[in-house]
TORGU-439813 format. One record per residue (C-alpha): residue number from 0; x negated, y negated, z negated. Coordinates in nm, 3 decimals, padded with zeros to 5 digits. Each point is the difference from the previous one (the first is absolute). Layout:
BEGIN
NUM,X,Y,Z;
...
REM end
This chain:
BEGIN
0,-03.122,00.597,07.331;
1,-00.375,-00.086,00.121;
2,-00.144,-00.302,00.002;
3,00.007,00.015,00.382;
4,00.413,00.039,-00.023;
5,00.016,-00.272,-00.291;
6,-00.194,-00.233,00.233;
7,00.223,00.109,00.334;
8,00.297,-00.010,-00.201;
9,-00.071,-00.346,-00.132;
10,-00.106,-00.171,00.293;
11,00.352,00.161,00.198;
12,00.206,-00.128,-00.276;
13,-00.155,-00.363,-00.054;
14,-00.043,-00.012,00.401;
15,-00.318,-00.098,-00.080;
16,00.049,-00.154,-00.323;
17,-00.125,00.146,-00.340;
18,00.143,-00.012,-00.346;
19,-00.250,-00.027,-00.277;
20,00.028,00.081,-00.313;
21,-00.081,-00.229,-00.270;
22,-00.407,00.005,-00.125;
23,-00.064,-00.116,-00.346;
24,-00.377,-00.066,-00.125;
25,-00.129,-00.073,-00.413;
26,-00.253,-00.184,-00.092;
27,-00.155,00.049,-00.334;
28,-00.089,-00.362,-00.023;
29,00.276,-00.156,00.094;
30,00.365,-00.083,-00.160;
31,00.307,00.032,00.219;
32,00.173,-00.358,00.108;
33,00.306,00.201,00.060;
34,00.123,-00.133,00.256;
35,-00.047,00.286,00.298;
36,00.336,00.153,-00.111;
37,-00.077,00.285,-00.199;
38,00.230,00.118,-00.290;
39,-00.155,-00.158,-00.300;
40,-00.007,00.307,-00.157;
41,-00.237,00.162,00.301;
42,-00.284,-00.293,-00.008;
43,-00.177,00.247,-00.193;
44,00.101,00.356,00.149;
45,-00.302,00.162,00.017;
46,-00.101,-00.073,-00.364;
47,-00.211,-00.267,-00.188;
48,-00.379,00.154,00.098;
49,00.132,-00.094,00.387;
50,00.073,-00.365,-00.098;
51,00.294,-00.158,00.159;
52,00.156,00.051,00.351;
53,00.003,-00.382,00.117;
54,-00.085,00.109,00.388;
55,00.157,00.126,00.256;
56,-00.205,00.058,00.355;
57,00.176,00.019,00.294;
58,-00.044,00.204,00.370;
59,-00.319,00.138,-00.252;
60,-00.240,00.327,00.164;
61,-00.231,-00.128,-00.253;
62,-00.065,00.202,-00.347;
63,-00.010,-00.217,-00.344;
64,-00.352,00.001,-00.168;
65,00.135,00.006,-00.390;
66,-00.278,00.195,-00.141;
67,-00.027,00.406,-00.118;
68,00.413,-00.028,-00.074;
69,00.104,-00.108,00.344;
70,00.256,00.213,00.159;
71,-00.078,00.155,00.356;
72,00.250,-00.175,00.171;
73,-00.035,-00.321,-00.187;
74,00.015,-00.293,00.224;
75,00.130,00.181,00.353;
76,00.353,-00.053,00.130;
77,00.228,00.276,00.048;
78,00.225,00.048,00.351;
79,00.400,00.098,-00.141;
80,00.173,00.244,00.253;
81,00.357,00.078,-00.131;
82,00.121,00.276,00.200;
83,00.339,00.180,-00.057;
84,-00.014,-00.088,-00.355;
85,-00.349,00.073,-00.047;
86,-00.283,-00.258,-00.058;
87,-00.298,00.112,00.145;
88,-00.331,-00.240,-00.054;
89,-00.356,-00.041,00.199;
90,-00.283,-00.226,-00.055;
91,-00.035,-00.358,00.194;
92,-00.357,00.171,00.023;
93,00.132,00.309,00.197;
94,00.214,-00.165,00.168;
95,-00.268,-00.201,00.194;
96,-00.242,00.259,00.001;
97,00.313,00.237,00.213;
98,00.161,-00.254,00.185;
99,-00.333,-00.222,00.091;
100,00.047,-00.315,00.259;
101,00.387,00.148,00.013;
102,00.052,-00.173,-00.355;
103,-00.301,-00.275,-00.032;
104,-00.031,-00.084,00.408;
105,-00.286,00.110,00.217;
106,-00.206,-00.293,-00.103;
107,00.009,00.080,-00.343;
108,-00.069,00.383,00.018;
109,-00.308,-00.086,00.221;
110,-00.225,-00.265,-00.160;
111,00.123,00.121,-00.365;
112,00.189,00.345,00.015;
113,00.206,-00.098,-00.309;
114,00.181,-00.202,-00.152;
115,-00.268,-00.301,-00.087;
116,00.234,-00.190,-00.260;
117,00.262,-00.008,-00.291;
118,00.190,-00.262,-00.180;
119,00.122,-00.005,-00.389;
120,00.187,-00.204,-00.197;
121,-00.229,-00.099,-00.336;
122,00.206,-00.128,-00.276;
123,-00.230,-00.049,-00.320;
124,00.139,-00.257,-00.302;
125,-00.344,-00.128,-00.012;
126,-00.303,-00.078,00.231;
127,-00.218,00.265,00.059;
128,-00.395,00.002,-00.038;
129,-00.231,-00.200,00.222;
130,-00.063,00.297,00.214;
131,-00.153,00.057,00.359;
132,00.106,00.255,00.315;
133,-00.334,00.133,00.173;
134,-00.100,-00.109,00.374;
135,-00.038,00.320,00.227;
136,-00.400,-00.021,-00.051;
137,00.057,00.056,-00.365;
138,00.278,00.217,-00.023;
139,-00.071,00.236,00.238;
140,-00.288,00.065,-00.241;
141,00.296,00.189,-00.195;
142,00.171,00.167,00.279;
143,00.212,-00.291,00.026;
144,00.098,-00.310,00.294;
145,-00.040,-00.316,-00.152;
146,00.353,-00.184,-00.084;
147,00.124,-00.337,00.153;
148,00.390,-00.064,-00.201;
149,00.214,-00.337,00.040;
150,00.293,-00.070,-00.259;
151,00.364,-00.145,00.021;
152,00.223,-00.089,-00.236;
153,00.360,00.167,00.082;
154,00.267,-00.267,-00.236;
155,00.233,00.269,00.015;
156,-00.225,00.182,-00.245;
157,-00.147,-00.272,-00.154;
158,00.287,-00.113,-00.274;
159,-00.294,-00.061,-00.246;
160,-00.315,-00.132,-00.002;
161,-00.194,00.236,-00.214;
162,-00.265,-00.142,-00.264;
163,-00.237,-00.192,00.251;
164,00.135,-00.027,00.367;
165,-00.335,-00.129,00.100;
166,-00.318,00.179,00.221;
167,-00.341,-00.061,-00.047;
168,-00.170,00.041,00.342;
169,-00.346,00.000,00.059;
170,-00.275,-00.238,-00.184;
171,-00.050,-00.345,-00.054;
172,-00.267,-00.151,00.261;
173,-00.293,-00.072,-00.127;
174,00.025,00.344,-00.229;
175,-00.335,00.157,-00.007;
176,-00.063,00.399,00.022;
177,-00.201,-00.033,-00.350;
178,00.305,-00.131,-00.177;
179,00.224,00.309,00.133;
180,-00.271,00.235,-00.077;
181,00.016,-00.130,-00.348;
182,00.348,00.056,00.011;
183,-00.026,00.359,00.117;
184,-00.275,00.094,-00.253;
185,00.215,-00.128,-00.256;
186,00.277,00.220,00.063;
187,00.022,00.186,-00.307;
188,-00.067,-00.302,-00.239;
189,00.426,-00.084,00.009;
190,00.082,-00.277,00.229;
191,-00.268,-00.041,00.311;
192,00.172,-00.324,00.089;
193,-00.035,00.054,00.385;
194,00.297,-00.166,00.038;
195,-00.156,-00.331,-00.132;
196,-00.155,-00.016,00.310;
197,00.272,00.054,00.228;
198,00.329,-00.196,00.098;
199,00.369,00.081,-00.082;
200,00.289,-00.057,00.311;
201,00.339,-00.022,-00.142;
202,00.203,00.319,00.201;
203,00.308,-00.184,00.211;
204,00.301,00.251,00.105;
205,00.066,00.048,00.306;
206,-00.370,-00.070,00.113;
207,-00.355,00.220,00.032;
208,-00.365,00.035,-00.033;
209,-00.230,00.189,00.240;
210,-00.245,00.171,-00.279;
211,-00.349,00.099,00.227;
212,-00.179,00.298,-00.140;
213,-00.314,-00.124,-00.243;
214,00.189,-00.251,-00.142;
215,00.018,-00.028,-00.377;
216,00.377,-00.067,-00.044;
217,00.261,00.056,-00.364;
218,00.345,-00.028,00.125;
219,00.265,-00.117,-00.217;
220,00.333,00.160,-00.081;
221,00.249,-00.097,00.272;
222,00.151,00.307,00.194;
223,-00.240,00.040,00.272;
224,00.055,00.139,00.355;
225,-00.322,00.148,00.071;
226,-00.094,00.143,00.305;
227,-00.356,00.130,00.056;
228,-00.249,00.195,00.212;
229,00.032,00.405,-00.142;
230,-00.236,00.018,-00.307;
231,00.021,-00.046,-00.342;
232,-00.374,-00.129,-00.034;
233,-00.067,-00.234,-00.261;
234,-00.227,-00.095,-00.339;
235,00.119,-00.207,-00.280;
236,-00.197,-00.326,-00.061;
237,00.156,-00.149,-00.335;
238,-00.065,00.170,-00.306;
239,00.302,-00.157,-00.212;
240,00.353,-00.144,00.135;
241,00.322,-00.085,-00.191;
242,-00.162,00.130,-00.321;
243,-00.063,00.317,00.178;
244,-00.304,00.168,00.003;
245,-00.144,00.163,00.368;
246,-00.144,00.382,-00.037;
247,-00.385,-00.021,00.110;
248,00.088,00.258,00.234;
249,00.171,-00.220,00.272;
250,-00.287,-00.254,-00.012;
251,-00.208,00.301,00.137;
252,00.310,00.138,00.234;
253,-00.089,00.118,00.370;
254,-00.364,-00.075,-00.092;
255,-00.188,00.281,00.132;
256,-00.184,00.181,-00.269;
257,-00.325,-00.088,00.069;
258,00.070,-00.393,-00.055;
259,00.193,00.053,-00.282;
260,-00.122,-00.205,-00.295;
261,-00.182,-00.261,00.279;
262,00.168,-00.360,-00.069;
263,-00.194,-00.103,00.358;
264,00.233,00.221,00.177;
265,00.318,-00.157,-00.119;
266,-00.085,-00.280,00.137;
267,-00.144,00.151,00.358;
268,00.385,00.112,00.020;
269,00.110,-00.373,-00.016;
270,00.059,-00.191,00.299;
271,-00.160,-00.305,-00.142;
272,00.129,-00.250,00.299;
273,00.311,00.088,-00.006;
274,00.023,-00.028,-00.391;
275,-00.171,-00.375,-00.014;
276,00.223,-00.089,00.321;
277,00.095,-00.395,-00.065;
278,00.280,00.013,00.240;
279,00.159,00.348,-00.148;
280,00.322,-00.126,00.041;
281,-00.010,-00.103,00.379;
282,-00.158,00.335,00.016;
283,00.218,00.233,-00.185;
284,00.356,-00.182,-00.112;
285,00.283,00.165,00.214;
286,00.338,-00.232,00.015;
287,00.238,00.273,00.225;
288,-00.012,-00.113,00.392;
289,00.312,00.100,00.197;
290,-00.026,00.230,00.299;
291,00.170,-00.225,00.206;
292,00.263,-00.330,-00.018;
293,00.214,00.039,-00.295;
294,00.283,-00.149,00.165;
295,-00.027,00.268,00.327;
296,-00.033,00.282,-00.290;
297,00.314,-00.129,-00.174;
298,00.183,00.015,00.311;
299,-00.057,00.335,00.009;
300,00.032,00.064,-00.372;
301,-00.329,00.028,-00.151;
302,-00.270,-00.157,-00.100;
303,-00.357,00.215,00.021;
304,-00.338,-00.199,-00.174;
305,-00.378,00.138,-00.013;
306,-00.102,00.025,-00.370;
307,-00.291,00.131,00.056;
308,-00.201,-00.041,00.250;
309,-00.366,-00.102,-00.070;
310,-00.157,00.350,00.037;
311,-00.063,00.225,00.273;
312,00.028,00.301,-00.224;
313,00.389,-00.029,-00.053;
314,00.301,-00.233,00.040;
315,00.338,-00.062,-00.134;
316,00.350,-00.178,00.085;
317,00.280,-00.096,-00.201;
318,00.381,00.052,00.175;
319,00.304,-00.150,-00.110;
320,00.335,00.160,00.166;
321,00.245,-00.286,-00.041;
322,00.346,00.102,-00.130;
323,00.178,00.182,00.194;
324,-00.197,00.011,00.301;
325,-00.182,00.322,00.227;
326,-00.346,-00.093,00.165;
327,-00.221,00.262,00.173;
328,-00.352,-00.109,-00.018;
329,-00.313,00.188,00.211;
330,-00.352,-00.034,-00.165;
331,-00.312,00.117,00.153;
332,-00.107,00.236,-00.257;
333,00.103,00.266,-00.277;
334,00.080,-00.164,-00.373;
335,00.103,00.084,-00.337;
336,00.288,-00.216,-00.082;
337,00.206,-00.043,-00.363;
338,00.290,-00.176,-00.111;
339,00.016,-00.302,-00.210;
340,00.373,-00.078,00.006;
341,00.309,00.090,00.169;
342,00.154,00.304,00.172;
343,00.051,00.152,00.321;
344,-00.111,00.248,00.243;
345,-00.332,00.015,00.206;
346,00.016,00.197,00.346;
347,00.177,00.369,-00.182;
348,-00.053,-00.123,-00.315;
349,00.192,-00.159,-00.308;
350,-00.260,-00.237,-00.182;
351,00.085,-00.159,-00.355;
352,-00.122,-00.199,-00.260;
353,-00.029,00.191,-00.354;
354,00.072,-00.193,-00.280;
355,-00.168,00.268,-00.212;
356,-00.209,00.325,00.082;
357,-00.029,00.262,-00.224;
358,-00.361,00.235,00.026;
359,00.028,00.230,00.208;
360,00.299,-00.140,00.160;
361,00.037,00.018,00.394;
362,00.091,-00.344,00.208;
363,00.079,-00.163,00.303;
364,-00.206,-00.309,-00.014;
365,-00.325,00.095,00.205;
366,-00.069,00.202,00.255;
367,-00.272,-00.034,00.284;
368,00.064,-00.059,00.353;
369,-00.198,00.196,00.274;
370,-00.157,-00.206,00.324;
371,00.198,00.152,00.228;
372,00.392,-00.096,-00.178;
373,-00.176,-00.350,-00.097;
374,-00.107,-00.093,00.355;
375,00.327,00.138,00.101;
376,00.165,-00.237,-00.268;
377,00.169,00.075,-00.311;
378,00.404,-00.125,-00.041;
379,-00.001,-00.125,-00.302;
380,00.362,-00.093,-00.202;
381,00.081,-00.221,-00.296;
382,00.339,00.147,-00.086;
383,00.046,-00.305,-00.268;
384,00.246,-00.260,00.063;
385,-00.210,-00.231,-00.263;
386,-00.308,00.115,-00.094;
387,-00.312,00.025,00.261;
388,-00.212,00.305,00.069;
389,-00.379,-00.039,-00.094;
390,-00.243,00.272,00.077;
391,-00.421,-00.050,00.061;
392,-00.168,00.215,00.214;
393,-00.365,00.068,-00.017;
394,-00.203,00.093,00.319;
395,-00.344,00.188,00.092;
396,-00.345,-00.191,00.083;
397,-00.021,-00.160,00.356;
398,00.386,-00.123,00.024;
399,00.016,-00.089,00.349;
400,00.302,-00.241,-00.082;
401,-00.271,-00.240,-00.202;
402,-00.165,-00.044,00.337;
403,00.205,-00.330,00.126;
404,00.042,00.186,00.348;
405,00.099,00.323,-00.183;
406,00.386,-00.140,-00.110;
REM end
């Protein structure tokens, strides 16, 4: 079959609904927390020189930047069309690019014409490097748009801790630019100690942070939600964490060649108010806000919360299905979604829970839901008598639901 059949196909099975397969991303530098479901014997499928697969992205048109060994397709979700016994398969990224303001709404196709976001799940043992994601002035100096994220911290996939289930944001006010220059020069001398100078938040499930792009930030090793504007800009800032030592190379990464090797610009790409901000919290904390009354969503068996919702670039909910209960619910926009617990069916669709995905495996845990079936509203079905349903759904930039009069 074409593409343009695949795509047809899929969107006249799912009624507007698409299955996605499952997207699995290494990092060199990072150890798997294990805790995204893979078969423990898969964390490391694509061999040691990859590093470990500890992320999945989600509703992804967005390409991986791993280096000279990344594979083409790295990073982009595929579309699953079973037909008569067949599965066929088309990228997220063709799927837009055919199907236009008929898959991502009018609004969508206009101002951006494609999909402008992705979510993953991160799931690291340890904290990761102080690192930075590029503003659009800076990044576009690499062919890039700069890259606004938020977190949240699913407890259904969040049994352990990890080593250090704390985030350094930002700086400490009153941090001068000389004393993270010195910092930066010193890369290569083992530990730069940036982190000296910054300020640790202990990670709470069940809550978020809205993460700004030029702020310096290391976050810890709880199972993060993450969803984020589409890039994969970013340079790393701390030469030495958990004993580990930081390749040279990512200091330097998305720098364009002719500033390579300039300290000065490192810290141009820092948004130095936002990093000294003394009221960081009140600025960036995100405690889950409910869409509506609880009580009036219980009646009608749900309950729907905004868990992110501090950026204009993206935003996400968090549904719970209560047992044994059928809602249909309309939003005002397309969305990936992805299960967290529980079974069911969604519009034509069975959705589950895996306990454990092999590589390679196919699922029916995400999928992503086109403007027209979401504003028509999606019946959604929690065939347990005991457990609940739990899915988040992550939507484009502009959500006119986060404007008060939009809901």
């Amino acid at each position: 079959m074409s593409t343009h059949s695949i795509l047809n196909r899929a969107m006249e099975q799912g009624r507007g609904i698409l299955r996605l397969a499952p997207t699995w991303v290494p990092r060199v530098f990072c150890v798997p927390g294990r805790r995204i479901k893979l078969h423990p014997d898969d964390y490391y499928a694509l061999g040691n020189e990859r590093g470990g697969l500890d992320e999945r992205w989600l509703a992804s048109t967005t390409p991986a930047d791993n280096g000279p060994l990344t594979a083409p397709d790295e990073g982009l979700s595929w579309v699953v069309c079973e037909d008569q016994g067949r599965i066929e398969k088309a990228l997220l990224r063709d799927a837009v690019a055919e199907l236009k303001e008929h898959l991502i709404g009018e609004r969508l196709w206009k101002t951006h014409g494609c999909w402008p976001m992705f979510s993953k799940f991160f799931d690291n043992q340890g904290p990761l490097p102080h690192h930075v994601h590029h503003r659009d002035e800076h990044a576009r100096l690499v062919g890039q748009p700069g890259k606004p994220e938020a977190y949240y911290f699913p407890p259904q996939l969040n049994n352990h801790g990890g080593d250090f289930p704390y985030t350094f944001f930002g700086l400490e006010p009153g941090t001068t630019r000389a004393q993270i220059r010195a910092c930066l020069a010193n890369f290569k001398k083992g530990d730069n100690k940036i982190t000296n100078y910054s300020r640790a938040y202990k990670l709470a499930p069940g809550t978020g942070w809205n993460v700004p792009p030029g702020l310096l930030h290391a976050p810890g090793s709880l199972c993060t939600y993450e969803p984020q504007k589409a890039s994969d800009v970013f340079a790393m800032y701390q030469s030495l964490v958990n004993n580990q030592v930081i390749p040279e190379a990512l200091l330097w990464k998305n720098t364009p060649p002719e500033r390579a090797g300039d300290v000065d610009y490192l810290l141009e790409v820092l948004d130095w108010e936002c990093n000294l901000d003394p009221q960081f919290v009140a600025s960036n904390f995100m405690p889950p806000v409910p869409v509506k009354s609880i009580p009036a969503m219980e009646a009608e068996g749900y309950r729907e919360y905004w868990i992110c919702y501090k950026s204009n670039a993206f935003s996400a909910k968090e549904l719970t299905v209560l047992p044994g209960c059928s809602v249909t619910l309309r939003d005002q926009a397309a969305y990936g979604m992805i299960m967290l617990q529980g079974h069911g069916r969604m519009g034509s669709w069975p959705v589950e829970t895996p306990a454990m995905i092999r590589y390679g495996q196919l699922t029916h845990d995400e999928f992503f839901v086109s403007e027209p079936a979401a504003l028509a509203g999606v019946l959604i079905t929690n065939n347990s008598p005991t457990d609940p349903l739990v899915m988040l759904k992550h939507y484009g930039p502009a959500n006119p639901a986060m404007d008060p009069g939009g809901e």
